[in-house]
py3Dmol code that shows the C-alpha trace and the ligand (Angstrom):
import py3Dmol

protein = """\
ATOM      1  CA  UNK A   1     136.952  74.464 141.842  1.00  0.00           C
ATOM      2  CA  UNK A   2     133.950  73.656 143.485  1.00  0.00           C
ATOM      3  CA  UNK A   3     130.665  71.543 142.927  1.00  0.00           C
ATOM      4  CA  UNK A   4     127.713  73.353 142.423  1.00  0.00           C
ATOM      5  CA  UNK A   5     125.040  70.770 141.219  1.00  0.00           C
ATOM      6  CA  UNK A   6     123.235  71.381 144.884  1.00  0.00           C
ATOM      7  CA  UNK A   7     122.643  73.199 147.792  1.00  0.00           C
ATOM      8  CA  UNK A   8     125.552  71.706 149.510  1.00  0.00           C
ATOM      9  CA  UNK A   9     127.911  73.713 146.983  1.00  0.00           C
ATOM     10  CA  UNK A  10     131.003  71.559 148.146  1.00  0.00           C
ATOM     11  CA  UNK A  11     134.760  72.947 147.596  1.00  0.00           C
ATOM     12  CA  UNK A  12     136.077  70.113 146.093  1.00  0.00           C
ATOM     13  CA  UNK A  13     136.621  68.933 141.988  1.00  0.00           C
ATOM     14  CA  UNK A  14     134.412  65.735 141.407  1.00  0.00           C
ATOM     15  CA  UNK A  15     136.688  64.634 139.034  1.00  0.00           C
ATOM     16  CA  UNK A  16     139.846  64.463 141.733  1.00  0.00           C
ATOM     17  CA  UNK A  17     137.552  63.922 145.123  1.00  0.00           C
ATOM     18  CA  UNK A  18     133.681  62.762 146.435  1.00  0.00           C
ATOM     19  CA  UNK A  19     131.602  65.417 147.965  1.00  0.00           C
ATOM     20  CA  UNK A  20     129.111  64.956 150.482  1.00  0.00           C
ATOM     21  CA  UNK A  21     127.003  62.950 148.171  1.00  0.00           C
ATOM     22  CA  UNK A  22     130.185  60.761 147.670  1.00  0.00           C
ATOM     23  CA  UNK A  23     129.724  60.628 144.002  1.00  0.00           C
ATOM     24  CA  UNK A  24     132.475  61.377 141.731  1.00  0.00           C
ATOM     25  CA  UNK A  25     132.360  62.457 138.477  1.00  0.00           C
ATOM     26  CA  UNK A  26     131.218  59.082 136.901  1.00  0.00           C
ATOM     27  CA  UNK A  27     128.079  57.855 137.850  1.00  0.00           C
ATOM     28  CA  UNK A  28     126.996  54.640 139.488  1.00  0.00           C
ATOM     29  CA  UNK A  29     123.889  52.808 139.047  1.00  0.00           C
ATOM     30  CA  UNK A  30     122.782  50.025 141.634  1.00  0.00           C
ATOM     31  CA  UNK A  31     119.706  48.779 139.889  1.00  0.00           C
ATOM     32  CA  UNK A  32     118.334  49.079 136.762  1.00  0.00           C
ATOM     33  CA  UNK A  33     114.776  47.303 135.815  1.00  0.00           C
ATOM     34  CA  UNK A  34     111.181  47.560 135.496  1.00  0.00           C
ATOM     35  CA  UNK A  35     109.416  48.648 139.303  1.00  0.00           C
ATOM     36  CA  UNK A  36     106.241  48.257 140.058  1.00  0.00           C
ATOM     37  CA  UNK A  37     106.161  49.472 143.591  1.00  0.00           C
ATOM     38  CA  UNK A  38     105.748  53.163 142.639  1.00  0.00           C
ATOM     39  CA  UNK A  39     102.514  55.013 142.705  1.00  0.00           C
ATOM     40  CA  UNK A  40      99.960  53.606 140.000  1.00  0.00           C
ATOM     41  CA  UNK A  41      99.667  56.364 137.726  1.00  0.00           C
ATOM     42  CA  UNK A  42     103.658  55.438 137.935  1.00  0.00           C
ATOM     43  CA  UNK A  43     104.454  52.053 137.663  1.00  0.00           C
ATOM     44  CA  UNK A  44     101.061  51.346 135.691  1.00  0.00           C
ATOM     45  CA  UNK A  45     100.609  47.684 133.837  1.00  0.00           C
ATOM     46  CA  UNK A  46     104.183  47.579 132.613  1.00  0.00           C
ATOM     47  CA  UNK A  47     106.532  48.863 135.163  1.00  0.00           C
ATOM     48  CA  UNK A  48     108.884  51.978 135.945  1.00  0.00           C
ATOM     49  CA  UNK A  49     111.824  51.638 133.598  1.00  0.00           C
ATOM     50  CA  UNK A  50     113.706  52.732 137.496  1.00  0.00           C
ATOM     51  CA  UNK A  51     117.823  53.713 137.074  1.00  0.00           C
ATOM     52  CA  UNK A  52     118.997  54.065 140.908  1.00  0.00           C
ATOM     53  CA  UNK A  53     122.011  56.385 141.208  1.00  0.00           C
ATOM     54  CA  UNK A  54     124.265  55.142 143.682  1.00  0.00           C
ATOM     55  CA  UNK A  55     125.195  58.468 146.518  1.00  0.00           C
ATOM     56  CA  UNK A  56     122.824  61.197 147.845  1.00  0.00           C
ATOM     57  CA  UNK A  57     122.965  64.964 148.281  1.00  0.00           C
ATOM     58  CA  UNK A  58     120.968  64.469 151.321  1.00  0.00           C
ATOM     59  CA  UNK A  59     121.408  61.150 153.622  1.00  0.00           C
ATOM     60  CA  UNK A  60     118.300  61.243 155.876  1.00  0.00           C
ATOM     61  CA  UNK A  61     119.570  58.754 158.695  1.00  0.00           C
ATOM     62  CA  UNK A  62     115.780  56.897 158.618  1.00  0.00           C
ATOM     63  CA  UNK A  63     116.332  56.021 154.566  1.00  0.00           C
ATOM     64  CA  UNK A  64     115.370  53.102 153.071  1.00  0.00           C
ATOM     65  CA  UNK A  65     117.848  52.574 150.932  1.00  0.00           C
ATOM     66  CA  UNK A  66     120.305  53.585 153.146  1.00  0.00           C
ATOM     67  CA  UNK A  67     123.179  51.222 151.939  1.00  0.00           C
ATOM     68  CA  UNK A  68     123.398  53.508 148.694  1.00  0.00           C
ATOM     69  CA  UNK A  69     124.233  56.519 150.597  1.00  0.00           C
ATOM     70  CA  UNK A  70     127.832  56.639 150.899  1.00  0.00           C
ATOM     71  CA  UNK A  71     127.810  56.242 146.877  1.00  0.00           C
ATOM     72  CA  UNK A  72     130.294  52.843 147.508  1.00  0.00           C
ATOM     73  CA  UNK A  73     127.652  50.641 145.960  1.00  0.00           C
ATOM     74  CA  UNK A  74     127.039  50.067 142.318  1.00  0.00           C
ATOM     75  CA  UNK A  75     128.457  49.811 138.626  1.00  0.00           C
ATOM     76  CA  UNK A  76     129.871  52.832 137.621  1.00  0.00           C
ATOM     77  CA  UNK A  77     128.240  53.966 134.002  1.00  0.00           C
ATOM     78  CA  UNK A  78     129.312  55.261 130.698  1.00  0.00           C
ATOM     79  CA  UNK A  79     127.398  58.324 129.415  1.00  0.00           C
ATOM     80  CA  UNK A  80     126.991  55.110 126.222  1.00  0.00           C
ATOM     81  CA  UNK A  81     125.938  52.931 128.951  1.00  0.00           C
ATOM     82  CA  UNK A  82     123.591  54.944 130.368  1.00  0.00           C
ATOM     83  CA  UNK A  83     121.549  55.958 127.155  1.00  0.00           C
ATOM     84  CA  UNK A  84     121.639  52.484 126.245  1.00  0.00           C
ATOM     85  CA  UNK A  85     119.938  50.748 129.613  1.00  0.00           C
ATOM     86  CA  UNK A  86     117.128  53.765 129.001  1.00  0.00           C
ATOM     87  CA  UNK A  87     116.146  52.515 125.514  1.00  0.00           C
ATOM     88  CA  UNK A  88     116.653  49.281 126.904  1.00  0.00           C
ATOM     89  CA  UNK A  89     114.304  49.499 129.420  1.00  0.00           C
ATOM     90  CA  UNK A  90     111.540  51.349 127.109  1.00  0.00           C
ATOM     91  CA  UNK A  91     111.876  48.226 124.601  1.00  0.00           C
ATOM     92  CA  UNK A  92     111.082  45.764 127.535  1.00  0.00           C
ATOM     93  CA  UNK A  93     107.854  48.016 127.890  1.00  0.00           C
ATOM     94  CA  UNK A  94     108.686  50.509 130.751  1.00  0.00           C
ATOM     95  CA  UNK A  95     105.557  53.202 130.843  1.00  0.00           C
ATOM     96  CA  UNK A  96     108.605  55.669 131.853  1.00  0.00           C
ATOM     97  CA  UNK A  97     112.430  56.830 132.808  1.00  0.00           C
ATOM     98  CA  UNK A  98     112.328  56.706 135.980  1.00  0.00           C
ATOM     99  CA  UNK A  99     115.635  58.394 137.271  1.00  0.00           C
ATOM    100  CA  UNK A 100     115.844  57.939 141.399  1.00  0.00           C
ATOM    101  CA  UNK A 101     118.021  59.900 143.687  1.00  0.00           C
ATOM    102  CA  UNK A 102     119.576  61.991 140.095  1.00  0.00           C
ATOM    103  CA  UNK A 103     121.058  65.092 142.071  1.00  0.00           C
ATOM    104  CA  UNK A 104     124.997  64.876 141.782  1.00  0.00           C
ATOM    105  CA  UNK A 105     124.796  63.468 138.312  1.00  0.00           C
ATOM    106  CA  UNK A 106     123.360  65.563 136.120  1.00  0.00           C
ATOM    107  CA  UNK A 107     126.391  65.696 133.470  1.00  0.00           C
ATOM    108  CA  UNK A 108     126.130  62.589 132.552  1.00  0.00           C
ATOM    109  CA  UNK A 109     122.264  62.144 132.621  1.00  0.00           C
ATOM    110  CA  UNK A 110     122.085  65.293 130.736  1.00  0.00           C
ATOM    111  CA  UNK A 111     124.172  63.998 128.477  1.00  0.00           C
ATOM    112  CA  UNK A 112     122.729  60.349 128.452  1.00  0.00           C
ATOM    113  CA  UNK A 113     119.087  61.786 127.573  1.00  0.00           C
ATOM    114  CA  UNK A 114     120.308  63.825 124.831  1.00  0.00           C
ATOM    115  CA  UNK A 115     122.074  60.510 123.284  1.00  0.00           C
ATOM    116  CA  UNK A 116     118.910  58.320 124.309  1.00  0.00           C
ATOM    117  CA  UNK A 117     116.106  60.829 122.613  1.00  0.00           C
ATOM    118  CA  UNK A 118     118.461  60.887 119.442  1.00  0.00           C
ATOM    119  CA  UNK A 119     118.132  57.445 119.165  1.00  0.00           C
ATOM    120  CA  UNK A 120     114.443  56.606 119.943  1.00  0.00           C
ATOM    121  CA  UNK A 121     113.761  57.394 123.060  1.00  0.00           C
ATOM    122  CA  UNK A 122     110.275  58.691 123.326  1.00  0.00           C
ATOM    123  CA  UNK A 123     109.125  57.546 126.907  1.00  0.00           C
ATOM    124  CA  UNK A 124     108.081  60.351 129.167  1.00  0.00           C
ATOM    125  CA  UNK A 125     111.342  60.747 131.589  1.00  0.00           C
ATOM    126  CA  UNK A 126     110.951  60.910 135.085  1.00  0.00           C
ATOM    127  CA  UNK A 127     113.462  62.856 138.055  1.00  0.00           C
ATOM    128  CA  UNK A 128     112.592  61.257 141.283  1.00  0.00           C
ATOM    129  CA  UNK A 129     114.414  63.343 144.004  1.00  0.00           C
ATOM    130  CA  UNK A 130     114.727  64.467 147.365  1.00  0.00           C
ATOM    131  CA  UNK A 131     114.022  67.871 146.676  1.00  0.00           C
ATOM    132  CA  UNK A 132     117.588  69.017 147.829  1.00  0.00           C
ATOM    133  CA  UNK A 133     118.231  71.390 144.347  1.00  0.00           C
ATOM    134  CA  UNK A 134     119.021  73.861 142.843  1.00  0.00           C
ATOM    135  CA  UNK A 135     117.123  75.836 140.758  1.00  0.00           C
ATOM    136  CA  UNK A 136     119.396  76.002 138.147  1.00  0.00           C
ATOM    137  CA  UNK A 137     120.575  72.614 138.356  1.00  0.00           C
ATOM    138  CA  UNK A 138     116.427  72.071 137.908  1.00  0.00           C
ATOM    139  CA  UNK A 139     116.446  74.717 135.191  1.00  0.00           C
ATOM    140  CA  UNK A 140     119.037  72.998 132.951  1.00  0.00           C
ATOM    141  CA  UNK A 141     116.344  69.754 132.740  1.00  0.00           C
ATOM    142  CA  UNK A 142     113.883  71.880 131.199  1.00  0.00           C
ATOM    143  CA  UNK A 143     112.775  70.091 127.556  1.00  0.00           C
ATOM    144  CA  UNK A 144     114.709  66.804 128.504  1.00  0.00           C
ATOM    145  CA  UNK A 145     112.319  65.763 131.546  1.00  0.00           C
ATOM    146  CA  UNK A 146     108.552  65.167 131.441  1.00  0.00           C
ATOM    147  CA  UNK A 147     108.155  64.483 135.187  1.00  0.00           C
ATOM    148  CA  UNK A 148     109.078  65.061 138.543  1.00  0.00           C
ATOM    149  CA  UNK A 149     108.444  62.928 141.491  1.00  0.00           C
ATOM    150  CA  UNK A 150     109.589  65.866 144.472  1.00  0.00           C
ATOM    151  CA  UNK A 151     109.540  64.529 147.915  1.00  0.00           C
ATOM    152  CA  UNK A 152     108.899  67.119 150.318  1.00  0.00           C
ATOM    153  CA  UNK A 153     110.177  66.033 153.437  1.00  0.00           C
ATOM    154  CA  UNK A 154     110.176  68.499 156.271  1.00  0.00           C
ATOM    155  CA  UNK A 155     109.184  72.391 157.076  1.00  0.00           C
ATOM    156  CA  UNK A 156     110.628  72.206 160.674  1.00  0.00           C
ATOM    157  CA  UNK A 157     114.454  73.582 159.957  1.00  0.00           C
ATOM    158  CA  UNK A 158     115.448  71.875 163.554  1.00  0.00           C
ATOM    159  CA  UNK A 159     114.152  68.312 162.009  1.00  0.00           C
ATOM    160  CA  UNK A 160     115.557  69.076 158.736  1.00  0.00           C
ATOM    161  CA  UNK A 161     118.769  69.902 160.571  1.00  0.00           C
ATOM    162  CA  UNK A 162     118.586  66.753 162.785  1.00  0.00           C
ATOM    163  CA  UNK A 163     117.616  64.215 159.699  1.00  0.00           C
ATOM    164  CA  UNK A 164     119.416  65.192 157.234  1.00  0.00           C
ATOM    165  CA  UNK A 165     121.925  68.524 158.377  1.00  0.00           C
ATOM    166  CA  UNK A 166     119.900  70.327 155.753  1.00  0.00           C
ATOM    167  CA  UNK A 167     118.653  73.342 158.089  1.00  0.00           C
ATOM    168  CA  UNK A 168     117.426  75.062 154.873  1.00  0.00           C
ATOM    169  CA  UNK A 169     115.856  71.900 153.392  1.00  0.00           C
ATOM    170  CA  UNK A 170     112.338  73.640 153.051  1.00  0.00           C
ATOM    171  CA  UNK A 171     112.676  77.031 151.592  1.00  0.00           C
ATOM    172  CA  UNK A 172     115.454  75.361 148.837  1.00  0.00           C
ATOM    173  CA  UNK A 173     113.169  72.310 148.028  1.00  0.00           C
ATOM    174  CA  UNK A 174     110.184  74.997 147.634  1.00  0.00           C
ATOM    175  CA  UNK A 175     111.771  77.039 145.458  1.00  0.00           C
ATOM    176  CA  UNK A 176     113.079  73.690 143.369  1.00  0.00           C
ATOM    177  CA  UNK A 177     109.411  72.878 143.103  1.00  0.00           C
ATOM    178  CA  UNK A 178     108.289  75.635 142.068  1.00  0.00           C
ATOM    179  CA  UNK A 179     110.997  75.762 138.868  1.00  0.00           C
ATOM    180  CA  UNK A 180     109.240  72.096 138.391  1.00  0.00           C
ATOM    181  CA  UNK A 181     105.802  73.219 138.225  1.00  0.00           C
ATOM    182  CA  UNK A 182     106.561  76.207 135.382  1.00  0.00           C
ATOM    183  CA  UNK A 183     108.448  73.646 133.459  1.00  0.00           C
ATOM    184  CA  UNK A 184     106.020  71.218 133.014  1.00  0.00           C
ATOM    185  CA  UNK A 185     102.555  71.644 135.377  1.00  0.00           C
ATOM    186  CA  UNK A 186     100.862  69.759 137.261  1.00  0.00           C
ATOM    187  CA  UNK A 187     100.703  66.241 136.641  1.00  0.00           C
ATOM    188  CA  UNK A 188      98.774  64.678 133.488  1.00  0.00           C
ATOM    189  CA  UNK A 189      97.718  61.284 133.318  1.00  0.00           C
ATOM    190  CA  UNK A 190      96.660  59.450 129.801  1.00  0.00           C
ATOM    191  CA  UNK A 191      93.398  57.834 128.543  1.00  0.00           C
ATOM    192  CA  UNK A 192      95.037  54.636 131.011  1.00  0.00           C
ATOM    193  CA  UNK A 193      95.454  56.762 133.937  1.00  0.00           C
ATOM    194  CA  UNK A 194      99.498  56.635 133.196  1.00  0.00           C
ATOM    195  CA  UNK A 195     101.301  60.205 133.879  1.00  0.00           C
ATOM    196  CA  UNK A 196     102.052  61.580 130.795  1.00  0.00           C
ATOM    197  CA  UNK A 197     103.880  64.948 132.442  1.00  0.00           C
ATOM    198  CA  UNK A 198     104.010  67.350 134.922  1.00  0.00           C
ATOM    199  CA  UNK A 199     104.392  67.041 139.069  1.00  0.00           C
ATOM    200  CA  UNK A 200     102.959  65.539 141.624  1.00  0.00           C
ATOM    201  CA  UNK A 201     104.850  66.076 145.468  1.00  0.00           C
ATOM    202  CA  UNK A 202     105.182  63.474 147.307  1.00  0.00           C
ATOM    203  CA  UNK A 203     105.219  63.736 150.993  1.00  0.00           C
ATOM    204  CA  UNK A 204     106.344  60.416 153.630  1.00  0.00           C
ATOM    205  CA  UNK A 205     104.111  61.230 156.460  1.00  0.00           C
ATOM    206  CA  UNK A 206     107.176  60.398 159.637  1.00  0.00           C
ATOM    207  CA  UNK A 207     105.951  59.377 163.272  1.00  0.00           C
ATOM    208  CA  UNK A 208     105.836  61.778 165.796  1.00  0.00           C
ATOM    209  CA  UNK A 209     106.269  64.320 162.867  1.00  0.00           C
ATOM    210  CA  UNK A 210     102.798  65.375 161.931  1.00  0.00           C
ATOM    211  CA  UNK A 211     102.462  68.855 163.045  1.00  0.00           C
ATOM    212  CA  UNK A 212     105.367  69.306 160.626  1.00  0.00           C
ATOM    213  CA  UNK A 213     103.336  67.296 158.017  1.00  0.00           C
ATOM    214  CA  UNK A 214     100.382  69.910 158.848  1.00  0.00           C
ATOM    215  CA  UNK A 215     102.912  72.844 158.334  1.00  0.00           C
ATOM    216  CA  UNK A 216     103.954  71.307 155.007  1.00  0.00           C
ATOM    217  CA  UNK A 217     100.342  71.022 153.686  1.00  0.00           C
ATOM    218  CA  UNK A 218      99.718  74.574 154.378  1.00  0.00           C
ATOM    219  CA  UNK A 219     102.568  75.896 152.435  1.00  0.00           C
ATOM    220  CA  UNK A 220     101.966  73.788 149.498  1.00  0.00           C
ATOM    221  CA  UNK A 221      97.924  75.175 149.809  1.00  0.00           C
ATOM    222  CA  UNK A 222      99.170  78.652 150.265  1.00  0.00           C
ATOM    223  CA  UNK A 223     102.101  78.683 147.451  1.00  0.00           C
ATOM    224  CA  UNK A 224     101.212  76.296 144.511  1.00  0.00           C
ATOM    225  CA  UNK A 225      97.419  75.529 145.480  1.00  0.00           C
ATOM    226  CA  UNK A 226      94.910  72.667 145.979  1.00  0.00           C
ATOM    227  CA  UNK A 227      95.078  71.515 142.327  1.00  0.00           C
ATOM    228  CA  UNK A 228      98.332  70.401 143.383  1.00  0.00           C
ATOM    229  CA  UNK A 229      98.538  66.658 142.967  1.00  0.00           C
ATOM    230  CA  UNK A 230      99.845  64.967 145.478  1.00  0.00           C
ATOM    231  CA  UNK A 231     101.139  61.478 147.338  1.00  0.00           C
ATOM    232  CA  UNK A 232     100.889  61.114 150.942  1.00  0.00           C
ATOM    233  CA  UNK A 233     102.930  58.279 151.861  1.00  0.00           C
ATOM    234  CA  UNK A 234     102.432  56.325 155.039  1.00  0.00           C
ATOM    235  CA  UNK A 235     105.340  53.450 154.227  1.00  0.00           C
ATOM    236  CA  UNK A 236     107.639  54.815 156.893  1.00  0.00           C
ATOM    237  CA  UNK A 237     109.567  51.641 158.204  1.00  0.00           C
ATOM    238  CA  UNK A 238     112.174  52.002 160.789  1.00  0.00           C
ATOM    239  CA  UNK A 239     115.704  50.678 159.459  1.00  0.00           C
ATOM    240  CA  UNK A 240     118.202  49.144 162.275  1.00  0.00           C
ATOM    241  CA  UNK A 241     120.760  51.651 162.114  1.00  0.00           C
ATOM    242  CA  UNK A 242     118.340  54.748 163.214  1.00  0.00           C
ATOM    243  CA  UNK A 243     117.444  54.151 166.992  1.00  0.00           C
ATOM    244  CA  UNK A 244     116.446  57.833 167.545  1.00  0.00           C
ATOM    245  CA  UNK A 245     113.158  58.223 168.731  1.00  0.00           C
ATOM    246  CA  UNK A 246     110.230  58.417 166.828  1.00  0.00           C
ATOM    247  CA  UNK A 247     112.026  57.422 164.036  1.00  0.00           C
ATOM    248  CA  UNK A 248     112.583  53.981 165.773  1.00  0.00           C
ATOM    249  CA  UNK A 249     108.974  52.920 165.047  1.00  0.00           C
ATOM    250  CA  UNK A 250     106.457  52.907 162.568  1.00  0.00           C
ATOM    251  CA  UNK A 251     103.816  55.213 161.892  1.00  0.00           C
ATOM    252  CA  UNK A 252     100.190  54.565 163.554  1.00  0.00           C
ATOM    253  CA  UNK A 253      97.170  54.635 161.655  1.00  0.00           C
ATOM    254  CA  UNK A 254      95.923  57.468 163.823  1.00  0.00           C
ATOM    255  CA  UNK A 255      98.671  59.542 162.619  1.00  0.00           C
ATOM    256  CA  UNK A 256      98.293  58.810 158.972  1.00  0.00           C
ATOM    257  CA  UNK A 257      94.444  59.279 159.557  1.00  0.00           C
ATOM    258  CA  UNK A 258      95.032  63.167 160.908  1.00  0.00           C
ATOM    259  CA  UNK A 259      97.318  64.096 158.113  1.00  0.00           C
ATOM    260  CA  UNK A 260      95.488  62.660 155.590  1.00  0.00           C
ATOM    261  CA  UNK A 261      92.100  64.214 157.069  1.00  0.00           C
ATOM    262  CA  UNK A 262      93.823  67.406 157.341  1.00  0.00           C
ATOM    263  CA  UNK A 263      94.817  67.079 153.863  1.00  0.00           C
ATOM    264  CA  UNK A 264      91.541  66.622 152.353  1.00  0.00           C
ATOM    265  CA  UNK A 265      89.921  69.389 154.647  1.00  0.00           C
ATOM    266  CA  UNK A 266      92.522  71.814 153.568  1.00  0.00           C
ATOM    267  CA  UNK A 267      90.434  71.292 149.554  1.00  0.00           C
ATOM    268  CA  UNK A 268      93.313  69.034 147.968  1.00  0.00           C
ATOM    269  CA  UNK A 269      91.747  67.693 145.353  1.00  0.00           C
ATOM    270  CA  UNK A 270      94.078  64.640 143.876  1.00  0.00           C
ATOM    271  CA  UNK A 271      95.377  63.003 146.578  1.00  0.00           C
ATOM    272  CA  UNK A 272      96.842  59.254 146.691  1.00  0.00           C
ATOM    273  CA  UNK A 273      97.062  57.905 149.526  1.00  0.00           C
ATOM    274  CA  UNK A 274      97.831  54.266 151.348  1.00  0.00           C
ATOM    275  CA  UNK A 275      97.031  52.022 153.373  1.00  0.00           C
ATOM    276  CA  UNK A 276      99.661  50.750 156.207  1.00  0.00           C
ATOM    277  CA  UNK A 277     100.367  47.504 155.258  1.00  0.00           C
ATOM    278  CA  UNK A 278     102.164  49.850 152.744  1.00  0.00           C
ATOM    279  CA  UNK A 279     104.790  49.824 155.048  1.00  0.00           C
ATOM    280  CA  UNK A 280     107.099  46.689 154.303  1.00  0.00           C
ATOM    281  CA  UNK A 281     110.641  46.593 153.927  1.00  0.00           C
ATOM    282  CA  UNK A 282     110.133  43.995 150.859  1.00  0.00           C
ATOM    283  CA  UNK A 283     109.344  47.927 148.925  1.00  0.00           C
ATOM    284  CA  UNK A 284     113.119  48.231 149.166  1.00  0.00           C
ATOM    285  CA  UNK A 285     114.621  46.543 145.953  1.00  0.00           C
ATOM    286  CA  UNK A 286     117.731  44.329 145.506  1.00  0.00           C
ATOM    287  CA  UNK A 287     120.778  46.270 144.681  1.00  0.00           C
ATOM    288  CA  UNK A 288     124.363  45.643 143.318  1.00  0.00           C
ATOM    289  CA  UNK A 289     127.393  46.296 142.066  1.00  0.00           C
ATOM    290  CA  UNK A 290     126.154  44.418 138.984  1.00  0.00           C
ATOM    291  CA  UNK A 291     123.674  45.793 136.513  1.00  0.00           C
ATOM    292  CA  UNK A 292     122.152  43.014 134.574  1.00  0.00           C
ATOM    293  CA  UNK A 293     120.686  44.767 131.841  1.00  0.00           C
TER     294      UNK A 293
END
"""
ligand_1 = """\
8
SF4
S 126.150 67.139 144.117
Fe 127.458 66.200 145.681
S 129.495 67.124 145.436
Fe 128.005 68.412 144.327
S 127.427 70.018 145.777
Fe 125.911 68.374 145.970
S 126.672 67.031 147.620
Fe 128.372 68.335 146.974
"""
view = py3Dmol.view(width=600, height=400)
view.addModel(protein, "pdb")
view.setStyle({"model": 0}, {"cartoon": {"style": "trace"}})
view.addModel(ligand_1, "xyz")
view.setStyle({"model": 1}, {"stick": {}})
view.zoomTo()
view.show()
């Protein structure tokens, strides 16, 4: 029996052994609460009703929230539980679902929605991922999730290789976002400038990495076009543990200055974009094996 939730397609049965992701078939959830550090149209007035999953499909070593990789952190989470901290979270006034780093647990989430909509949840619901998917895991969402947050990390398949030993990180995570963008569009924002539904790609601009940033821009120009909305990210902060260089420092503003420039010349339209001072490790929440709400 194998796992077949993502790219990584791992011979092994979740229920008797962790994966790569190192999730098994029970979810854990290191933080559940209102954020407000997303993008605006995001976290608006009210916050990002944000469920972290403990594990990842992917493990870049640069990650911010690097000490949820290994999936050891957390609580681990009922399907009940689950569809109970999401209406939870829209009665304390979250503008959204926001479901980060979903991937290896989409039983139970599936699940969890299904139980959560039946019993008032009407929040837009939000998959916030690496991009490391399957279509068909992406395909099964389709009616139960209003929008994505993609990241679209690299194009290069030696960096993808080197960051995160995805070598076929791009083509997969293109084809992903492209079964996000029939589901549900582009991104739509309300009379209050909240997102309603849709996508928007979101793109962490890495030092010594924009010529792969450029190469990324082009293909989202050339495949899903200039309408598409994006987020280009300059809150790269180094984290002890990665030493390799460039990833040992931060991004300069003359590097987030070309990409963005390049961006805008290429015709993108909606584009959010942010200063440096962005780039503070305080973005990177407190986590636990205890979930307070
Ligand atoms: S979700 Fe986890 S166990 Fe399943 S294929 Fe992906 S990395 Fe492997």
């Amino acid at each position: 029996m194998s796992c077949t939730l993502c790219p990584r397609q791992c011979p092994i049965d979740r229920t008797a052994a962790n994966g790569f992701c190192g999730c098994s078939s029970v979810p854990k959830i290191a933080r559940a609460a209102l954020h407000y550090d997303e993008e605006p149209c995001i976290s608006g007035t009210r916050g990002s009703g944000t469920i972290f999953f403990s594990g990842c499909n992917l493990k870049c070593i640069f990650c911010q929230n690097i000490v949820l990789q290994d999936g050891t952190l957390g609580e681990p989470f009922s399907v009940e539980r689950l569809a109970d901290v999401m209406r939870k979270l829209q009665s304390m006034g979250a503008h959204n679902i926001n479901l980060v780093t979903p991937t290896p647990h989409h039983d139970a989430i599936v699940s969890a929605l299904k139980k959560a909509k039946q019993n008032g949840l009407t929040i837009p619901v939000l998959y916030n991922t690496n991009s490391y998917e399957s279509v068909e895991t992406i395909r099964s969402y389709e009616g139960l999730v209003d929008l994505y947050l993609p990241d679209l990390k690299y194009c290069d398949e030696r960096i993808a290789r080197r960051f995160s030993k995805a070598t076929d990180y791009f083509p997969t995570a293109m084809n992903a976002i492209g079964e996000m963008i029939r589901q549900v569009g582009f991104m739509q924002l309300d009379e209050n400038g909240i997102a309603t539904r849709g996508v928007r790609i979101r793109h962490l601009v890495l030092p010594g990495c924009v010529f792969d940033t450029r190469a990324i821009l082009d293909a989202i120009a050339s495949r899903f076009g200039t309408d598409c909305p994006l987020s280009l990210m300059s809150q790269y902060t180094p984290i002890p543990s990665c030493t390799v260089p460039p990833l040992n420092r931060r991004l300069t503003q003359r590097e987030y200055e070309t990409a963005l420039d390049y961006c805008l010349s290429l015709g993108f339209r909606d584009v959010l974009s942010q200063g440096l001072d962005s780039a503070e490790s305080h973005y990177t929440p407190p986590f636990s094996d205890h979930v307070t709400l």
